[in-house]
Structure formats: C-alpha cells, structure tokens
N, C-alpha and C positions, 0 to 999 in steps of 0.2 A: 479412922477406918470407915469406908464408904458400902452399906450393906446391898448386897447383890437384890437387883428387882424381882419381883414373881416371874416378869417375862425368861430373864437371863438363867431362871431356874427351871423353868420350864423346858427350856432348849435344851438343857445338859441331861435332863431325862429320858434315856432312851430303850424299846421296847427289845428285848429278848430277841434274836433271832431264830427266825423258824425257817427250817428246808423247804422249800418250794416243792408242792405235792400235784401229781398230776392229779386230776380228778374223774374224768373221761378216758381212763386207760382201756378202756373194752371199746371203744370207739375208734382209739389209733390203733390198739393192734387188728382192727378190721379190716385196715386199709393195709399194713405193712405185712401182717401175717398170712398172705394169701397164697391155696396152695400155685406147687409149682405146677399147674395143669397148661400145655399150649392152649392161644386163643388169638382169633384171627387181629386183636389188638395188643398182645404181647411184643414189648418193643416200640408201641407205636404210642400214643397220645401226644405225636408232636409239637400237634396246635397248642393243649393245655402247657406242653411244657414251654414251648416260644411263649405265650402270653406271662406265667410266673416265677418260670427260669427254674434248671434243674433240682434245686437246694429246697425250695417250697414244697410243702408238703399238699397243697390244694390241687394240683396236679393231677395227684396219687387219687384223691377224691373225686375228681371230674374220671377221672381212669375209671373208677368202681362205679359211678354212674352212669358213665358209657357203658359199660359193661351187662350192669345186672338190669335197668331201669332204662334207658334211651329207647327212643322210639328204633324198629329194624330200620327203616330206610334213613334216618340219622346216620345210627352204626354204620352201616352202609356205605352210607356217603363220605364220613368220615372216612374209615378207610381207605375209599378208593382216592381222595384228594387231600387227607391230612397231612402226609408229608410235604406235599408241594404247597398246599398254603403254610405249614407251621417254616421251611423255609424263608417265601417269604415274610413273613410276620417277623421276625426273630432282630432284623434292624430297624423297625421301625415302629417306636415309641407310643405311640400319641393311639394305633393301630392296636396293639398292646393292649392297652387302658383299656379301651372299648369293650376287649374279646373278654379279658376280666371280667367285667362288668356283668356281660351277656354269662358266661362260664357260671359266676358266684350265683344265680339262681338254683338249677343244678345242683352245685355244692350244697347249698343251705339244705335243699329237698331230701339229698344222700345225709348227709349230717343228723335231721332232725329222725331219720327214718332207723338209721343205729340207734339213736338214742331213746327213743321208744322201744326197740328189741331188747334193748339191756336193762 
C-alpha cells in the first residue's frame, strides 16, 4: 500500500463555502434607487451606454455623474449631441475603448464620492 503525499492531501482539503456578500450595497442602491423625478437626461446617456452596452452597470454611474456633478455646458452638450454620437459609437469598437477610458475617470470620481457619504 503506497501512502498518499502531503501535497495530494493538501488538494482534497477544501474550504467551507460562503455566499458571496455584497459589500457596498448603499453605493448601488444610489445609482438604481433613484426617484422617478423627469430630467432633461432621462432616457438619454446614449454615449455611456454605446461605449459599455446596455447590461453594464457603469453607465448608470456616468448617468448620476452626468447628472449631479458635470460641468452645465457638459450636460449640455451632451444632450444636445449624445444621441447622435452614442449612434455612431455603438459599431465601432476600438472608438468604444477610448470613450471608456475617458468615461471611467467620472465614474471613479462619482464612486469614491458615495462612498465617503456612506
């Protein structure tokens, strides 16, 4: 009879499963709990959604920084040309990357700003 190694004993040891816990839940329900109040960018953030596609929740994030924290003539400007650029945007990949990139500043700013609130 050939006795099993430490290594082979070591692999069969496996840790307890634990439920994945959110940890920041006052953070997302900031962005998803928002009242139902009109605002001249309800419906709109086309551009954030062409750059990380509907299902993404950084969107929603660039949305609330548009919103509460963008400069007026941002806001602005976005609206009066976001649909027509997030159209364009929306096939073309590499254009995409970019606007993420540029966007994820933004985000962090809106992100780290709940998360001192809370």
């Amino acid at each position: 009879m050939v006795a099993k190694s430490n290594k082979s004993l070591k692999q069969t040891i496996r840790k307890a499963y634990q439920k994945p816990t959110l940890v920041k839940a006052a953070v997302l329900s900031a962005i998803t709990a928002e009242p139902a109040v009109s605002h001249p960018v309800d419906g709109g953030c086309w551009i954030a959604r062409a750059a990380f596609g509907e299902t993404d929740i950084r969107w929603m994030i660039f949305r609330a920084w548009l919103v509460d924290d963008a400069p007026a003539w941002f806001r602005r400007l976005y609206i009066r040309h976001g649909e027509a650029v997030g159209l364009w945007l929306a096939p073309r990949e590499g254009a995409r990357g970019i606007v993420r990139t540029l966007m994820m500043s933004a985000i962090k700013r809106k992100l780290r700003g709940w998360q001192t609130a809370s």
